[in-house]
C-alpha positions as CSV (number, residue, x, y, z in Angstrom):
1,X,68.1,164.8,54.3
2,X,70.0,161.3,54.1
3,X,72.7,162.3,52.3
4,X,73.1,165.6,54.7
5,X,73.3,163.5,57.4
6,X,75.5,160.7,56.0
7,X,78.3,163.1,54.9
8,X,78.5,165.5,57.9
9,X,78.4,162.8,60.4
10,X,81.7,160.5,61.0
11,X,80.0,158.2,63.3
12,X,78.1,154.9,62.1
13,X,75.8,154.5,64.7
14,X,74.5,158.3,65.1
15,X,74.4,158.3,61.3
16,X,71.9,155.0,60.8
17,X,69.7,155.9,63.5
18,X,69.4,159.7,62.3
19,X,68.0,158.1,59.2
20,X,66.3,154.9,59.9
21,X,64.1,157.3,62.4
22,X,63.4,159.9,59.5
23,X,62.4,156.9,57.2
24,X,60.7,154.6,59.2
25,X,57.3,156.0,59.1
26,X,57.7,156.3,55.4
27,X,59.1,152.8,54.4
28,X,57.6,151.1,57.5
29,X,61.2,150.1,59.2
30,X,61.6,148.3,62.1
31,X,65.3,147.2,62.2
32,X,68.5,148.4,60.3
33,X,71.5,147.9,60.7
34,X,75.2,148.0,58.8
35,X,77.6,145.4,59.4
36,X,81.3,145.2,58.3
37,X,83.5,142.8,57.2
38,X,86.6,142.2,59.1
39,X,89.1,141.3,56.0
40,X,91.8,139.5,58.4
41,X,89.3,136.7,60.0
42,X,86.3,136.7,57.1
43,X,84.1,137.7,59.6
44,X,81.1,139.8,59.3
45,X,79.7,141.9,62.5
46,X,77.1,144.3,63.0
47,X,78.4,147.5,63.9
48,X,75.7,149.7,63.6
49,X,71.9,149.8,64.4
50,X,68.8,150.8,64.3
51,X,65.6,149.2,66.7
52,X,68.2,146.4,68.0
53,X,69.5,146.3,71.9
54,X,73.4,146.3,72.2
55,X,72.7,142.7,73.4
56,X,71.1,141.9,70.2
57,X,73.6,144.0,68.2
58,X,76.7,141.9,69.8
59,X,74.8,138.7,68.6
60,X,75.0,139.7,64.9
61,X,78.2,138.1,63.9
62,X,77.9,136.0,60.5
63,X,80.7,133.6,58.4
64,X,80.9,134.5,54.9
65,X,78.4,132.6,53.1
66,X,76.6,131.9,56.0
67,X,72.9,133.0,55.9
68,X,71.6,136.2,54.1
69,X,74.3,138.4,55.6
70,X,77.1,136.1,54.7
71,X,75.6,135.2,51.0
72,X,75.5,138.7,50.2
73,X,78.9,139.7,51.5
74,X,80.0,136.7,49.1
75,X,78.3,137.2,46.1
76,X,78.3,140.8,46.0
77,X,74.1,140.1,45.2
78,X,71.3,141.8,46.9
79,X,68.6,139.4,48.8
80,X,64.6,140.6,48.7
81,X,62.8,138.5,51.4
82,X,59.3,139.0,51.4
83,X,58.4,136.8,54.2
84,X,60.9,135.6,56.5
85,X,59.1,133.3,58.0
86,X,59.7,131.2,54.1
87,X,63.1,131.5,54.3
88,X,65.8,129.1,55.9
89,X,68.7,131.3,55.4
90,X,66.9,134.1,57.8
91,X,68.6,132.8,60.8
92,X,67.8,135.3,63.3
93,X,71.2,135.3,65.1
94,X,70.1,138.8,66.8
95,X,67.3,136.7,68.1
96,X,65.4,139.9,67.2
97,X,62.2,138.3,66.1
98,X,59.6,136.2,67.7
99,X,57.3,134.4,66.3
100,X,54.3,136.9,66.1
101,X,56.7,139.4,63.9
102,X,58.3,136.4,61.5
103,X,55.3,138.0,58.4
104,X,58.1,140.7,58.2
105,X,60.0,141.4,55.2
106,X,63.9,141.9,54.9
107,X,66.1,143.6,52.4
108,X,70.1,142.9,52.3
109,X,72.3,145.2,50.3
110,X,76.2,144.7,49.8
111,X,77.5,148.0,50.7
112,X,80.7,148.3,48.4
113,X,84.0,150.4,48.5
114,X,86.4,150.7,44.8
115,X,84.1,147.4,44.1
116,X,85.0,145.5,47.0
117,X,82.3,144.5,49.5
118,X,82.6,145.7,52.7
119,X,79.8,145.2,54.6
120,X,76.0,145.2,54.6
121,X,72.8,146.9,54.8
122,X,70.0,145.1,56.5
123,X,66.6,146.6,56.9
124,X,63.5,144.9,58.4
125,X,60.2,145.9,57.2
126,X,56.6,145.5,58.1
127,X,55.0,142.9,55.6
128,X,52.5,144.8,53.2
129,X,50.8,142.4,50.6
130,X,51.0,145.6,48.5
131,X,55.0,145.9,48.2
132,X,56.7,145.1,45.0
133,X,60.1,145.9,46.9
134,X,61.3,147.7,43.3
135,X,61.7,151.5,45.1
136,X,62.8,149.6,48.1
137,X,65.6,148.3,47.1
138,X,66.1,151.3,44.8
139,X,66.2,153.8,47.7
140,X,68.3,151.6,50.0
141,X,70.8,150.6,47.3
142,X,71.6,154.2,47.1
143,X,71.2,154.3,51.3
144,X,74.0,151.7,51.1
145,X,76.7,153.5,48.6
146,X,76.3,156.8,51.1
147,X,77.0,154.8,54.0
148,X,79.9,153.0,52.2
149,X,82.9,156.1,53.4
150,X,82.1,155.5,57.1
151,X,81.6,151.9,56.7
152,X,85.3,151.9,54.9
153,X,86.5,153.9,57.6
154,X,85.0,151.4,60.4
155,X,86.7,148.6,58.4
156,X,90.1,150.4,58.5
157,X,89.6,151.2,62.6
158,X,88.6,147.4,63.7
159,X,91.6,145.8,61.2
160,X,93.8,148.3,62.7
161,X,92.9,147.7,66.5
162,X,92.9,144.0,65.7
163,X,96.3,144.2,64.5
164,X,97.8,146.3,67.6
165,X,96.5,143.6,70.2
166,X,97.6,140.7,68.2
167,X,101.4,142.6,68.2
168,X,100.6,143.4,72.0
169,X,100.1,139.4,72.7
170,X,103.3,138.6,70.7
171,X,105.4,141.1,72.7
172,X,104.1,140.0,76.1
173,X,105.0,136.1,75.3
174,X,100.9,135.6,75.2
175,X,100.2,134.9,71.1
């Protein structure tokens, strides 16, 4: 079913919240969401979602290195948070969580094109005291590398449109 969905569809955001609503039940998701690295300014955004508002999604921009997100576009490393309430680089930029829901567990995979990282998968799940993460991180891993061709092809689009407006600024005097 992912992968059926994942290759036939060529848009980001239909594709993650086809899945994430097939697997949520299952794996107990509450969030997901892919972000992409913008090679030209090191900056990291989230460009697709799954359980976040648009306002929420347009506050998910990250440095590299900075919190989970950023650490894991850097180091190439996935991060297993079992509690984020434990866990200062959780740094809720969405502003997604309140207190009540900070018991929640997160999961942050690099997503990786020709072994370059280009992006992330993020996936918030409901604490169970019962979870060893092991298939978790498993399943999403492999979640992550099938979402890798449209995350490439996102990368390409935003360097690209970046790119014209920067040459449109220096022809108009304004850059």
């Amino acid at each position: 079913m992912v992968s059926e969905v994942v290759t036939k569809s060529s848009d980001l955001e239909e594709a993650i919240v086809q899945v994430m609503e097939e697997l949520a039940k299952k794996f107990g998701i509450l969030q997901a969401f892919l972000t992409v690295l913008n090679r030209n300014s090191s900056k990291i955004f989230i460009e697709a979602a799954y359980g976040l508002t648009q306002e929420q999604k347009e506050r998910g921009e990250y440095k590299l290195g900075e919190g989970i997100i950023g650490e894991v576009v850097r180091t190439g490393e996935a991060v297993i948070v079992p509690h984020i309430s434990d866990e200062p680089r959780y740094l809720n930029k969405t502003k997604s969580i309140t207190k009540i829901e900070d018991e929640d567990s997160f999961i942050c995979i690099p997503i990786k094109a020709k072994n370059q990282i280009i992006g992330t998968l993020s996936v918030m799940l409901k604490y169970y005291s019962n979870r060893s993460f092991q298939n978790e991180l498993e399943f999403f891993t492999i979640m992550a590398s099938m979402f890798a061709r449209l995350v490439r092809s996102r990368q390409d689009k935003i360097e690209e449109l970046e790119k014209l407006y920067y040459r449109k600024l220096r022809e108009q005097g304004l850059y």
